[in-house]
C-alpha positions as CSV (number, residue, x, y, z in Angstrom):
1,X,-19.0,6.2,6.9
2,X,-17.5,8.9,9.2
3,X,-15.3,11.3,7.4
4,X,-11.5,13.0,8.5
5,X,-9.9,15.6,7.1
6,X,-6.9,14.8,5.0
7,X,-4.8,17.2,3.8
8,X,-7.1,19.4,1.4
9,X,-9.6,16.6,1.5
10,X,-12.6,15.3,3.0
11,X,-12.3,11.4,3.2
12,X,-13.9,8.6,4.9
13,X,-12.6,7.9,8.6
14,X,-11.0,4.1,7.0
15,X,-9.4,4.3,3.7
16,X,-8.0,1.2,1.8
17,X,-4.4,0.0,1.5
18,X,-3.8,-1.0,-1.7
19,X,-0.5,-3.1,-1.8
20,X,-1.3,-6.4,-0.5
21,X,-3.8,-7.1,-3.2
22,X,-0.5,-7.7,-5.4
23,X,2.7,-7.0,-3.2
24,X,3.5,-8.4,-0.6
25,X,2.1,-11.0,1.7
26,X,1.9,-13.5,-0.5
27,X,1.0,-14.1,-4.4
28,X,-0.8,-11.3,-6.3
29,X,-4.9,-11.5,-6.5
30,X,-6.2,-12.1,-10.4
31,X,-7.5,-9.1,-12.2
32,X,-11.1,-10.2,-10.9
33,X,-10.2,-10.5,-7.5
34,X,-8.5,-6.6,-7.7
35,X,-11.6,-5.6,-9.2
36,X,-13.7,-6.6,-6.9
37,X,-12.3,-5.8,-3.9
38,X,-11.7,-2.3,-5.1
39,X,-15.1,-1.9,-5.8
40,X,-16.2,-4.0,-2.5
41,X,-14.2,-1.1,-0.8
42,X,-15.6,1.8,-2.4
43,X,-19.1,0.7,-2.4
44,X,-19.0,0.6,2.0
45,X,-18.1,3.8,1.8
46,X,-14.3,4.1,1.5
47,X,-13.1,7.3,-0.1
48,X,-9.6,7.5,0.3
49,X,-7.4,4.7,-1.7
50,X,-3.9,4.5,-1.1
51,X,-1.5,2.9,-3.8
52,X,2.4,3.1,-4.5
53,X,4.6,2.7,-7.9
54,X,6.5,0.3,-5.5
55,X,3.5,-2.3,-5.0
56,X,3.8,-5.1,-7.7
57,X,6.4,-2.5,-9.4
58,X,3.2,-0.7,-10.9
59,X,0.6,-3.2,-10.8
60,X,-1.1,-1.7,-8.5
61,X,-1.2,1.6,-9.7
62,X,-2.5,-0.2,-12.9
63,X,-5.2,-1.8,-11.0
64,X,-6.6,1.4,-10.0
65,X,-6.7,2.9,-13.2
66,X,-7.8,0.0,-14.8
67,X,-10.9,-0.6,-12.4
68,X,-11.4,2.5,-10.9
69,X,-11.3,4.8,-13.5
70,X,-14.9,5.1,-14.0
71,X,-15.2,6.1,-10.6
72,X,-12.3,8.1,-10.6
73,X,-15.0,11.5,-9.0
74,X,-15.7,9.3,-6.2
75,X,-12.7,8.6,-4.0
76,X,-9.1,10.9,-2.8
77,X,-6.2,9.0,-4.9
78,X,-3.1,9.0,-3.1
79,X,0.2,7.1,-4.5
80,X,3.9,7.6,-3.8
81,X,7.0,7.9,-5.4
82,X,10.8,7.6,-4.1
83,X,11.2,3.8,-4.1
84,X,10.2,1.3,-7.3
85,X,11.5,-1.6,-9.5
86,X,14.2,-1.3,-11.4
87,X,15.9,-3.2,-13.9
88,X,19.3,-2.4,-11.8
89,X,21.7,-5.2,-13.9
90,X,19.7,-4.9,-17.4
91,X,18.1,-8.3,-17.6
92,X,14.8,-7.8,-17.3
93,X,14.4,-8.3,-13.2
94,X,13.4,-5.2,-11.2
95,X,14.4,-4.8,-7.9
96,X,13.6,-2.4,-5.2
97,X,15.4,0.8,-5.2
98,X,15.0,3.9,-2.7
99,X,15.7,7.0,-5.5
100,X,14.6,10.2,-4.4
101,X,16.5,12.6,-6.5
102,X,14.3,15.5,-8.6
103,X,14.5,13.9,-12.0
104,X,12.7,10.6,-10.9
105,X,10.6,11.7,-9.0
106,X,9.1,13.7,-12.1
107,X,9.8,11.0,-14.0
108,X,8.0,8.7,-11.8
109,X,5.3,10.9,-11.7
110,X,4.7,10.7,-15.0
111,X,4.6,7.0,-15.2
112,X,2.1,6.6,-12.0
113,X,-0.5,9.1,-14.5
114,X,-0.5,7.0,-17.1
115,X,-0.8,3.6,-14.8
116,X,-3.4,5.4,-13.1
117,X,-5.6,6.7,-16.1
118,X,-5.8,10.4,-14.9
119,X,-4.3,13.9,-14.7
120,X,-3.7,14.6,-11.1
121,X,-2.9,12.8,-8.4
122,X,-4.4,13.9,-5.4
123,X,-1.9,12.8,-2.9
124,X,1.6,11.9,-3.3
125,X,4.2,11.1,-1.7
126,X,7.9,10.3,-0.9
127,X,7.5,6.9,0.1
128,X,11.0,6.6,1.9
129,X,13.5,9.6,2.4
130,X,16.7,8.9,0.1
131,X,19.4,9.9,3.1
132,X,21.5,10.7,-0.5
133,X,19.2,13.8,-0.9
134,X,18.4,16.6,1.0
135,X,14.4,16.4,2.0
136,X,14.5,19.7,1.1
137,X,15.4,18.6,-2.4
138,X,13.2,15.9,-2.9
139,X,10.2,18.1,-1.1
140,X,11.1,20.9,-3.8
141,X,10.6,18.1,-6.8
142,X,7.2,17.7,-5.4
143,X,6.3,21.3,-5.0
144,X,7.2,21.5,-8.7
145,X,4.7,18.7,-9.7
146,X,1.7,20.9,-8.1
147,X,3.0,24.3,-9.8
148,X,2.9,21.9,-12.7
149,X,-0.7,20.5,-12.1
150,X,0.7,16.9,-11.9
151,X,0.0,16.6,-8.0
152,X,-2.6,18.4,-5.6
153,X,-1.0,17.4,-2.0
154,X,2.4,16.2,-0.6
155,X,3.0,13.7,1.5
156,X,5.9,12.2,3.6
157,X,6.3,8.6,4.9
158,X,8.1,6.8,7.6
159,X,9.6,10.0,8.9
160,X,11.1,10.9,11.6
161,X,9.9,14.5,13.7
162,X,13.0,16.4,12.6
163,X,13.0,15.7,9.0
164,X,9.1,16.5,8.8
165,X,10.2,19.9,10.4
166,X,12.5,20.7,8.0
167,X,10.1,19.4,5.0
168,X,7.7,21.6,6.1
169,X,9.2,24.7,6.1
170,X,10.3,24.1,2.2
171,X,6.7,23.0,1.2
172,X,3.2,22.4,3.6
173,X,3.3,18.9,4.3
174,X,-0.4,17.5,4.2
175,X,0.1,14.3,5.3
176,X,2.7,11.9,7.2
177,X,2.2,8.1,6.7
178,X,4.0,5.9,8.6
179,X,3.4,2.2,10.6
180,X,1.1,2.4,13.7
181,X,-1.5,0.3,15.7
182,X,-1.4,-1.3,19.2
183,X,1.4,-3.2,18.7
184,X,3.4,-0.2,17.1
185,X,3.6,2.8,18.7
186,X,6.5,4.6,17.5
187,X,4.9,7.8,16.2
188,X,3.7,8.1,20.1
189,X,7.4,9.3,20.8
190,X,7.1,12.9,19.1
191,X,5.8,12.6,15.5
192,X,1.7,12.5,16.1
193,X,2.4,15.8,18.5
194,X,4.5,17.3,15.1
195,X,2.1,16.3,13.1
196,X,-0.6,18.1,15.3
197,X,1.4,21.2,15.0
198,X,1.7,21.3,12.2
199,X,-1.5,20.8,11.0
200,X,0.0,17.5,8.9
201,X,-2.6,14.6,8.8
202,X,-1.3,11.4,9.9
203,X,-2.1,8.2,7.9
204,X,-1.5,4.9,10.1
205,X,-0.5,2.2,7.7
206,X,-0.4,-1.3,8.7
207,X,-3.4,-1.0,11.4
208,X,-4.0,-4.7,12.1
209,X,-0.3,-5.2,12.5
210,X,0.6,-6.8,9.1
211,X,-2.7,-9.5,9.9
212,X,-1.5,-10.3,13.3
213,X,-4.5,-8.2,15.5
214,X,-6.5,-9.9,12.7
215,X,-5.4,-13.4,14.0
216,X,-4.9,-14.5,11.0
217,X,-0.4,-14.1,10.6
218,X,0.1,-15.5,13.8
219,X,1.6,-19.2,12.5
220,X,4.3,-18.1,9.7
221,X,5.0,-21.6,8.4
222,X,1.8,-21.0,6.0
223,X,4.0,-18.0,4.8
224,X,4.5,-18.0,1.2
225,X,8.8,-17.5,0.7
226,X,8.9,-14.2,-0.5
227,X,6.5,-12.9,1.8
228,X,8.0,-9.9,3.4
229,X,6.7,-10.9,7.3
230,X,9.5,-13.8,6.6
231,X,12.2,-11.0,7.5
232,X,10.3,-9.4,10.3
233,X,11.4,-10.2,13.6
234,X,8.3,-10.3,15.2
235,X,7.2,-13.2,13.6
236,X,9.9,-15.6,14.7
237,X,11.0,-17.5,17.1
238,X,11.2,-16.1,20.9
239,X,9.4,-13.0,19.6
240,X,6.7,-14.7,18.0
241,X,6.0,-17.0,21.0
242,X,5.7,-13.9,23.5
243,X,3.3,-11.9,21.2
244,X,1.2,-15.2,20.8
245,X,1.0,-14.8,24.7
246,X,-1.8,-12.1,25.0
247,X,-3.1,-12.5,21.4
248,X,-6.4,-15.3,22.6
249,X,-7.1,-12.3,25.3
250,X,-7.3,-9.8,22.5
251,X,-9.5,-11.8,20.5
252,X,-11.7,-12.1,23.6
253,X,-12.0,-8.4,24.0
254,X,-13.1,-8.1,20.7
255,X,-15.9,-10.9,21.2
256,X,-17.0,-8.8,24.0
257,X,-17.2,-5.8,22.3
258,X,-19.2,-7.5,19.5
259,X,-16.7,-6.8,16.5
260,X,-14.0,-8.8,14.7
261,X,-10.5,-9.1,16.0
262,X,-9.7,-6.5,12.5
263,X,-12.4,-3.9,13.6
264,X,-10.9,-3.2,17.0
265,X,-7.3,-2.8,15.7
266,X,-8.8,0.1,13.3
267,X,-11.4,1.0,15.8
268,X,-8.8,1.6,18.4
269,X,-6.6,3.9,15.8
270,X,-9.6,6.0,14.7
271,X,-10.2,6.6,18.8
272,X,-6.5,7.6,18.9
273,X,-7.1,11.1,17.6
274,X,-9.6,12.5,15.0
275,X,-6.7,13.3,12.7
276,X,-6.1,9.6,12.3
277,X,-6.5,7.8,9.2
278,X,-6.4,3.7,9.3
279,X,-5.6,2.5,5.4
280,X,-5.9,-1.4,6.4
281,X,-5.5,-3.2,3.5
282,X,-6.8,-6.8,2.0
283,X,-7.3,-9.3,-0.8
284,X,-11.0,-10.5,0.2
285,X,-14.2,-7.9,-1.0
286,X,-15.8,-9.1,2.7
287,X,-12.6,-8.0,4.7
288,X,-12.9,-4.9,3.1
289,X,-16.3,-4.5,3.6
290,X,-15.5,-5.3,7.6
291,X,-12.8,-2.9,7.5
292,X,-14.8,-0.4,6.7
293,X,-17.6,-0.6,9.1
294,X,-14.7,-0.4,12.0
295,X,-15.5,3.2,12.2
296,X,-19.0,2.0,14.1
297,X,-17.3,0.5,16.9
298,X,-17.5,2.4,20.2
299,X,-15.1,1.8,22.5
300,X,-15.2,3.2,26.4
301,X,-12.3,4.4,28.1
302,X,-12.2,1.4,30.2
303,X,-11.7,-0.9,27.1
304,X,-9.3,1.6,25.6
305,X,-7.0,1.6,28.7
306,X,-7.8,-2.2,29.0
307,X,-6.2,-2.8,25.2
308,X,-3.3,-0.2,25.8
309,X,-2.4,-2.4,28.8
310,X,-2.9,-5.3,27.3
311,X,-0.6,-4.6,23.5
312,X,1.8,-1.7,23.5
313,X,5.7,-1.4,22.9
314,X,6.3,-3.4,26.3
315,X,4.1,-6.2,25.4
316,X,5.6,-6.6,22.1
317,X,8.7,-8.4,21.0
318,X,10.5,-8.2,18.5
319,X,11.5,-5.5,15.6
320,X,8.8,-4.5,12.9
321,X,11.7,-4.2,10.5
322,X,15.2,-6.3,9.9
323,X,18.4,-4.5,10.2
324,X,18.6,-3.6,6.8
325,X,14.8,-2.3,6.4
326,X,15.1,-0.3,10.1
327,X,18.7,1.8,7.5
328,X,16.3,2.7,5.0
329,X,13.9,4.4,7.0
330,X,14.0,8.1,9.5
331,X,11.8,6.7,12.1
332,X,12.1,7.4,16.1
333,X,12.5,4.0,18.2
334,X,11.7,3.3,22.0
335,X,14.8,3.5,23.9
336,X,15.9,-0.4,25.0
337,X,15.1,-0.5,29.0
């Protein structure tokens, strides 16, 4: 596979997303199914793995260090910190909690080594921005952890241009994560231009649009209940019913191209910029080994400006987040027309 720079590192063009093997869209895989899709993943070539203490409230983070341990030379480990389960009322049931104050994030730190079975992480980073604590603040907890030999890189996600700014000037900011693909182009507004200034790597998470471009999250009544699409508007109703409008021509474009409906979501991403970084994420060993062979899909500037016209924030209803999740993050939206 074709390799971007990310941060410090050198990593293959498509990396995996780790948190829908247990978190997520539905129930978690079994310990064989982790294990071999890890291992599908990182045997096509993938070199960048991307995990989270929030995913499965660190059962993900155990995965990796459980099953890829052994291989721990071979692929850029990146996690986060900043939101995880906790037992909030004492009885046992963790709930999600956005926490970005100094002492957790050390603290959470230290837990994410020992899930992972190593010393360093290579890339970590504030998975949301507690609006409680100053960036700065949080930023400086994380500048700590590499004086301290904890953590090699930091990274920011879902933020907006402003708050990476000021990030940046307290600590180098190697990488910016956030949501993009066709049907989300939010960091289009001004963050993938900050980003480029500031040398900041961009990692684009979601890049078949939560399983949508894939054609396979397009009917939500085979939604498990807890599955988090069940809050996101553009699965529902009036929304869904217009995005199901173009999605049969999208396929097509892909059967003429001669790839999946998956491979030209991440093919179109990794043609968006060279600084690009798809971490498409699945359950199924052959999905990741699809995924990863996205990166050989050539795409003209015909088809480019044939997709763009086709799937962009026009031609898609709906809000990727509820009320409630669009609060928690620092992201830029499209102005209503």
């Amino acid at each position: 596979m074709s390799t971007r720079q990310l941060g410090p590192f050198q990593v293959s063009a498509t990396g995996f997303g780790c948190m829908n093997v247990c978190h997520a869209y539905g129930p978690a895989a079994s310990d064989a199914q982790a294990e071999a899709v890890f291992n599908a993943a990182l045997d096509a070539g993938v070199t960048h793995f991307d995990t989270a203490a929030l995913y499965g409230f660190g059962l993900s983070e155990t995965w990796v260090g459980k099953f890829l341990s052994k291989r721990r030379s071979e692929f850029t480990l990146a996690s986060k910190c900043g939101m995880q389960g906790v037992d909030v009322e004492g009885d046992g049931k963790l709930v999600r909690v956005i926490d970005g104050r100094p002492a957790t994030i050390r603290q959470t730190c230290e837990d994410a080594l020992k899930r992972l079975n190593t010393d360093v992480i290579d890339l970590y980073y504030l998975h949301r921005w507690d609006k409680q604590v100053a960036i700065e603040e949080s930023v400086g907890a994380l500048a700590d952890l590499i004086t301290a030999g904890k953590i090699r890189a930091i990274g920011l996600s879902e933020v907006s241009s402003d708050t990476l700014r000021r990030a940046h000037r307290e600590h180098p900011i190697a990488a910016l994560q956030t949501e993009y693909s066709l049907w989300t182009r939010n960091p289009e507004i001004s963050v993938l231009q900050t980003c480029r200034e500031l040398g900041t790597a961009f990692v684009a998470f979601s890049p078949v649009a939560r399983g949508f471009l894939a054609g396979t999250a397009s009917d939500p009544s085979v939604f498990t209940p807890k599955d988090i699409r069940m809050g996101m508007p553009r699965f529902h109703g009036d929304a869904l019913a217009h995005n199901q409008l173009w999605l049969d021509t999208y396929k097509t474009i892909a059967a003429d191209v001669g790839c999946t409906p998956a491979q030209l979501a991440i093919a179109w991403l990794l043609h968006q910029g060279d600084d690009i970084l798809p971490i498409p994420g699945t359950g199924n060993p052959a999905h990741a080994v699809e995924n990863a062979r996205a990166d050989q899909v050539t795409l003209s500037a015909e088809l480019l400006a044939r997709l763009d016209a086709l799937v962009n924030q026009g031609t898609v209803m709906g809000g990727r987040y509820n009320a409630q999740a669009e609060r928690e993050v620092d992201t830029e939206t499209f102005s209503a027309t």
